[in-house]
C-alpha positions, 0 to 999 in steps of 0.5 A: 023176896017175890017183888024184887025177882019179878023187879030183876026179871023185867029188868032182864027182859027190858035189856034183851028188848032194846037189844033186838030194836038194834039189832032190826035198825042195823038190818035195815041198813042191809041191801037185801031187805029195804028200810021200812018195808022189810021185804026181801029180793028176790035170789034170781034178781040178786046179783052179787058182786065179787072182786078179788081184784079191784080193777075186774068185777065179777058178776055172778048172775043166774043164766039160761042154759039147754040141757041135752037128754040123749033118747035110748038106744036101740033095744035090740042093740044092733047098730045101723048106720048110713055112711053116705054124706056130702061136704057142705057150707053153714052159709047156705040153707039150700044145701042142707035140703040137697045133701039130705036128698042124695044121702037120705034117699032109696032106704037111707036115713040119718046120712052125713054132713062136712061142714067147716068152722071157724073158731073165731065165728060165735054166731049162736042164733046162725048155727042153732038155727043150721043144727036145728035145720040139720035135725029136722032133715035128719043129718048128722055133722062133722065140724071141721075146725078152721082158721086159728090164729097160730099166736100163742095167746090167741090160739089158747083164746081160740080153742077155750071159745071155740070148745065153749060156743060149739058146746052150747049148741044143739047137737042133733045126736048125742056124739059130737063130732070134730075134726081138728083142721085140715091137711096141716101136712101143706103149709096152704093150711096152716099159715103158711108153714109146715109144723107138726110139734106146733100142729100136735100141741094144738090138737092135745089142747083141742082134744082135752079143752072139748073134752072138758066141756063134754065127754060126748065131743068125739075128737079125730085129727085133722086129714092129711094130704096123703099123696104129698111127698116132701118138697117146697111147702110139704111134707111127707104124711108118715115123716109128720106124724113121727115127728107130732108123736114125738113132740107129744108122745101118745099123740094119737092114742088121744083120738076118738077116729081117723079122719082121711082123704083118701082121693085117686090120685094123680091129679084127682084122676086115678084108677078107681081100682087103685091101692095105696096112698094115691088111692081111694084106699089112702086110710089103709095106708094111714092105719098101717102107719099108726100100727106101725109107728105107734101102735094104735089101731082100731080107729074109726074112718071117717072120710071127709073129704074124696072124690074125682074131678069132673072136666065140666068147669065154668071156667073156659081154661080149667075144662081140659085140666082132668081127665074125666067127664061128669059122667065117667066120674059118676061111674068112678065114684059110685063104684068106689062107694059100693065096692070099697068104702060100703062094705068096709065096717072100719067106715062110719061116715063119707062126706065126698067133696064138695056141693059146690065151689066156684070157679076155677074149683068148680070142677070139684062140685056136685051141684051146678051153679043153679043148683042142678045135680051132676050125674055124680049127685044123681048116681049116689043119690040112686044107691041103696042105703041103711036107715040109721038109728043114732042116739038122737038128742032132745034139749030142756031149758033150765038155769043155774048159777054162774060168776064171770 
């Protein structure tokens, strides 16, 4: 009886034995352990291939990514911040160190930069290095979104890669500011019509793609020309904003901040006293139409772009077009600094225009076209400023896994 149950069990072990040999010769066939040798790949060098659709493959790949740790904040919790800042050109390295040698001069520390973009630039190697050049001067940015195409397929392309490319660079602070285009009130500015419903719908899909991508994209709105009236080309700024709102009601509910421009006006030569729409004070009148017509309030300002325009030009036929000389300008605009915008805390920031623009704008600059400051330049330069401390951000490299 013994004999034929060790005889049953041998039979038993002998079927399960041939079973796994099987079992190991369909494995080698697999792509992840190789005939013969029985090693396996790798997961970082694997690269599956999945296709739902059999005209488009996906690649899912493992992928380098940056990773920002935002520094702690202060610890006494007071904030400090220095407003003054100048409207800048990413295509020119030299005017990174200018605009930190006016905003981050007599005490100041951390000022700001207008800088625009162009949400059909990717150019990550450029802008990186800008950002890292920004951080090194300790300058903030604010980007102003430019020159989207107003087609529907390739306005939603647009703002998807923009959100995408602008995400995955190194900001310097933790808050990453946008302002969403620029004076769509003048269709020169938006391709050459006037259409608040078509502006609105862009700025909600700006404002949830960015937000998506990172909660710390701190959205504001284009500014708007406030001193235009209604006529050929133009609308008048409070008539727009009623009809954005009412395209997509809560609108402006959606900000983060204001942007404005408030300059002195007529003719970029008004009073620097001035009140109201045409002034230096133009953002007072914005608020109180936002309170007004929608009650929203509290918004932060950030100046983007103000100022005068000085008679000084290299364009023989723009020198008696304004009303000022560089020096009365640099009066003007070192009293608006240090009695109206300064000492109003519903300011976080004033980028002036601009430091420096060709002929026949050149009447706008602050720098000459070798680089010399005007007397404006040299006046802000001479102010007393905060040593801000904003949340600074520092970046570690790590990768994940992603299928496209």
């Amino acid at each position: 009886m013994k004999k034929i149950i060790i005889s049953a069990i041998i039979l038993i072990f002998c079927f399960l034995l041939i079973s796994d040999i099987k079992k190991v010769r369909e494995l080698s066939k697999s792509p992840i352990i190789e005939s013969n040798t029985y090693t396996a790949m790798p997961a970082e060098n694997y690269i599956p291939k999945v296709s739902e659709n059999p005209e488009k493959e996906i690649i899912c790949q493992y992928v380098q990514v940056l990773n920002p740790q935002a520094n702690e904040m202060n610890k006494d919790g007071k904030v400090q911040n220095n407003k003054v800042g100048l409207y800048i050109y990413a295509e020119v390295k030299e005017f990174v160190e200018l605009a930190s040698e006016m905003a981050n001069s007599n005490g100041g520390d951390w000022g700001y930069v207008l800088i625009p973009y162009n949400v059909k630039d990717y150019d990550e190697a450029r802008w990186n290095d800008l950002f890292d050049r920004l951080a090194n001067e300790h300058l903030i940015p604010i980007v102003q979104l430019w020159d989207l195409d107003l087609n529907s397929e390739k306005t939603d392309k647009q703002i998807i890669k923009s959100a995408q490319f602008l995400n995955s660079l190194k900001w310097p602070i933790k808050q990453r500011y946008i302002s969403a285009y620029n004076e769509t009130n003048d269709a020169k500015f938006w391709s050459g019509k006037v259409d608040p419903e078509g502006y609105a719908e862009v700025l909600e899909k700006t404002i949830k793609e960015f937000k998506k991508h990172n909660e710390d994209f701190f959205i504001m709105n284009g500014a708007f020309n406030a001193s235009a009236r209604t006529g050929k080309g133009v609308l008048d700024e409070e008539a727009y904003l009623i009809r954005m709102n009412k395209k997509v009601p809560s609108i402006f509910k959606m900000l983060d901040g204001w942007a404005s421009h408030p300059y002195p006006q007529p003719n970029f030569s008004g009073d620097k006293n001035g009140r109201g729409r045409d002034s230096v004070r133009a953002y007072e009148w914005e608020l109180s139409l936002l309170e007004a017509h929608f009650g929203v309030k509290d918004l932060p300002i950030f100046i983007t772009e103000t100022g005068w325009a000085h008679k000084e030009s290299e364009d023989e036929d723009n020198k008696t077009k304004y009303t000022f000389n560089q020096y009365q300008v640099a009066d003007n605009i070192k009293y608006a600094f240090e009695n109206v915008w300064l000492p109003d805390d519903r300011i976080v920031a004033i980028t002036a225009f601009t430091i420096k623009y060709n002929p026949p704008f050149d009447n706008f600059s602050w720098v000459t076209k070798n680089n010399s400051p005007y007397p404006q330049f040299t006046a802000i330069k001479s102010i007393e400023k905060v040593k801000g401390k904003p949340q600074i951000v520092s970046y570690y490299k790590s990768k994940e896994f992603k299928c496209e």
